[in-house]
C-alpha positions in Angstrom: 0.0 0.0 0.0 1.3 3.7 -1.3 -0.2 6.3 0.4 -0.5 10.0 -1.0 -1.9 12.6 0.4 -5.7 12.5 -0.8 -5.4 8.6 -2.5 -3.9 5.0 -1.6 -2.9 2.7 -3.9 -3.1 -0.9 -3.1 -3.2 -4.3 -4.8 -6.6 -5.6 -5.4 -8.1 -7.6 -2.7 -9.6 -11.0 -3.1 -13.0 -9.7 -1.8 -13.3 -7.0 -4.4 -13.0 -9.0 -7.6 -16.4 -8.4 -8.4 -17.2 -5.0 -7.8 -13.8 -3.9 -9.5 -14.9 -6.5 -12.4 -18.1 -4.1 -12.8 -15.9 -1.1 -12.6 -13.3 -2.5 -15.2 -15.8 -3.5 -17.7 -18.8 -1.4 -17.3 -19.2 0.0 -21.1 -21.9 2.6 -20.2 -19.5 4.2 -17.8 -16.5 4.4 -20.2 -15.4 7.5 -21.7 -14.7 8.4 -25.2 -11.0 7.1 -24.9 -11.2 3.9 -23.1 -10.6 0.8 -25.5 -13.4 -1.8 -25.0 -11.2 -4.9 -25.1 -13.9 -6.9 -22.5 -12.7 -10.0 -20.5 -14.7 -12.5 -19.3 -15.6 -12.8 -15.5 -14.0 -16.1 -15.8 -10.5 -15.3 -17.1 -10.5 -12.2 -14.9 -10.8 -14.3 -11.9 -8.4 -16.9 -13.1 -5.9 -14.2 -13.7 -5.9 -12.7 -10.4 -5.7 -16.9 -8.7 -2.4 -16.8 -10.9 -0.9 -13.8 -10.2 -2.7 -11.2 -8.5 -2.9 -9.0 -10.9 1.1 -8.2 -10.3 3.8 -10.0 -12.5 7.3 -9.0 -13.8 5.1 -7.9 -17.8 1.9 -6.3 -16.7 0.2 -5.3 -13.2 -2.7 -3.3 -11.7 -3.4 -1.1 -8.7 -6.4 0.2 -7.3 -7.0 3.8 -6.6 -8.9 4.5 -3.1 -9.4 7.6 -1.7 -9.6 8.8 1.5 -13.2 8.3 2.1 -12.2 4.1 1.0 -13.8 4.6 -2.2 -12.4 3.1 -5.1 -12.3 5.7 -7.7 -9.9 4.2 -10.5 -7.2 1.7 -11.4 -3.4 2.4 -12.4 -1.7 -0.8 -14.7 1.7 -1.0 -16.1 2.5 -3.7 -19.0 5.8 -4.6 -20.9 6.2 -2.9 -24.4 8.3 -4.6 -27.0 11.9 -6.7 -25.9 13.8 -3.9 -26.6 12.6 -1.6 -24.6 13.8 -0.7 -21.2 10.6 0.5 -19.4 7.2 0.2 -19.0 3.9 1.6 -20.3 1.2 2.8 -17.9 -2.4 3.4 -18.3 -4.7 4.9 -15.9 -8.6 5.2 -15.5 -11.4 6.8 -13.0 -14.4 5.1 -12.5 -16.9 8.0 -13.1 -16.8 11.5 -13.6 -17.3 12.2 -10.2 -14.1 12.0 -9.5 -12.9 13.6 -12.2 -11.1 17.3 -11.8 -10.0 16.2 -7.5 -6.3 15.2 -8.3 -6.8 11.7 -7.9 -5.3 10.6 -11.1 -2.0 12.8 -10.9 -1.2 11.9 -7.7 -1.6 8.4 -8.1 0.5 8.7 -11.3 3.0 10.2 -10.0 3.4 8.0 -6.9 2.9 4.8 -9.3 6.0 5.9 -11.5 8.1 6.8 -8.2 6.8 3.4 -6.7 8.3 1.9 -10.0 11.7 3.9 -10.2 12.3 2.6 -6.5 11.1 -1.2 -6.7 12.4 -2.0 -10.7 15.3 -1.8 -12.6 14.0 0.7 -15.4 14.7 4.2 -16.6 11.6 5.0 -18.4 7.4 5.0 -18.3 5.8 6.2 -21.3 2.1 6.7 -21.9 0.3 7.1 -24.8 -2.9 9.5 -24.7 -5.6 10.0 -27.6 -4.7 13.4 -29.0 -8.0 14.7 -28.3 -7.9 13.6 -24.9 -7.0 16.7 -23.2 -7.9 15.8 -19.2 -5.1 13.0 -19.8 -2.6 15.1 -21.5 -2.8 17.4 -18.6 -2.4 14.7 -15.8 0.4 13.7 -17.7 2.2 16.7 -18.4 1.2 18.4 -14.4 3.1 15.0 -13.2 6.6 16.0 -15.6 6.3 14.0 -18.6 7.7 14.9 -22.1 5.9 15.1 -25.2 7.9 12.7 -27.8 5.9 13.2 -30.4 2.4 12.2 -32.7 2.4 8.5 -33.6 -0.5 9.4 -37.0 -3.5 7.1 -36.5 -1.7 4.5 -34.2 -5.0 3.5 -32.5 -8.3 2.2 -33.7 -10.8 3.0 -31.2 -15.0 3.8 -31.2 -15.2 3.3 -35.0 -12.6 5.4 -36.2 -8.5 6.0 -36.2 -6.9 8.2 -33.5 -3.8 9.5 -33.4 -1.7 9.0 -29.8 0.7 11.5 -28.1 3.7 9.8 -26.4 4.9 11.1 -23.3 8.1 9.4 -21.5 9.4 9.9 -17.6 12.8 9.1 -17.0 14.1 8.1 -13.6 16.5 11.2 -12.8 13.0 13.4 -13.5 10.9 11.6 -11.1 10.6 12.9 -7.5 11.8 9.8 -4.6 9.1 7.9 -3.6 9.9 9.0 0.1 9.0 12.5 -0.9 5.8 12.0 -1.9 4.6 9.3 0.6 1.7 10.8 2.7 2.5 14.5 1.2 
């Protein structure tokens, strides 16, 4: 458990599989950005027996605030061989917790979290060009604008082009200075 000043993240708890399963895949509560790639109940379940959602390629986080609500999730996965980082991806469950700070502190103290526990020296993300409340988490919390990759996404129907955005360990605060701050 990482705890911030107005969130916590925490692995996902065993009791919770179902509720976060409904906040995961809940396509009436999704934004215009979220890819719809839907897993079954059954191979979310099995996934989280065989690793708890936290492996060496890919993991998730819950987002809780304060008030013990869980108001998004925080994942990392493993880009291609040759690269030396990871990719992060981030989502609030509901607009009310949109515009409260939630998701740029918790990205913030994910990436720190990551600097301190793995041997990397990069996080990229990759936002929707038109996806201006994600460019400006990423960009409050120190990221760099790489550049456009030109219709790199397929998503609702139509081509999208993404906006990279990399953190490099020496850019990121210590974890120990954002822990309960």
């Amino acid at each position: 458990m990482i705890e911030g000043k107005n969130i916590i993240l925490r692995t996902v708890h065993p009791d919770e599989l179902d509720k976060l399963y409904k906040l995961i895949y809940s396509i009436k509560d999704k934004g215009p950005y979220w890819h719809l790639n839907i897993q079954s109940y059954k191979d979310f379940f099995k996934e989280y027996q065989n690793t708890g959602f936290w492996t060496n390629e890919e993991g998730r986080m819950v987002i809780e605030n304060k008030n013990g609500d869980i108001v998004g999730e925080i994942l990392y996965f493993k880009g291609l061989d040759y690269q030396s980082g990871y990719e992060v991806g981030y989502e609030l469950f509901g607009d009310k917790y949109s515009g409260k700070g939630y998701m740029s502190e918790a990205l913030l103290l994910f990436c720190a979290y990551m600097f301190s526990v793995r041997p990397i020296n990069r996080i990229q993300v990759n936002v929707m060009e038109n996806n201006l409340a994600s460019r400006k988490v990423v960009e409050k919390c120190g990221f760099t604008y790489e550049g456009t990759m030109r219709m790199a996404t397929f998503n609702q129907g139509s081509y999208h082009n993404l906006r990279l955005y990399s953190l490099l360990r020496e850019e990121c605060p210590p974890l120990e200075s954002l822990i309960g701050k």
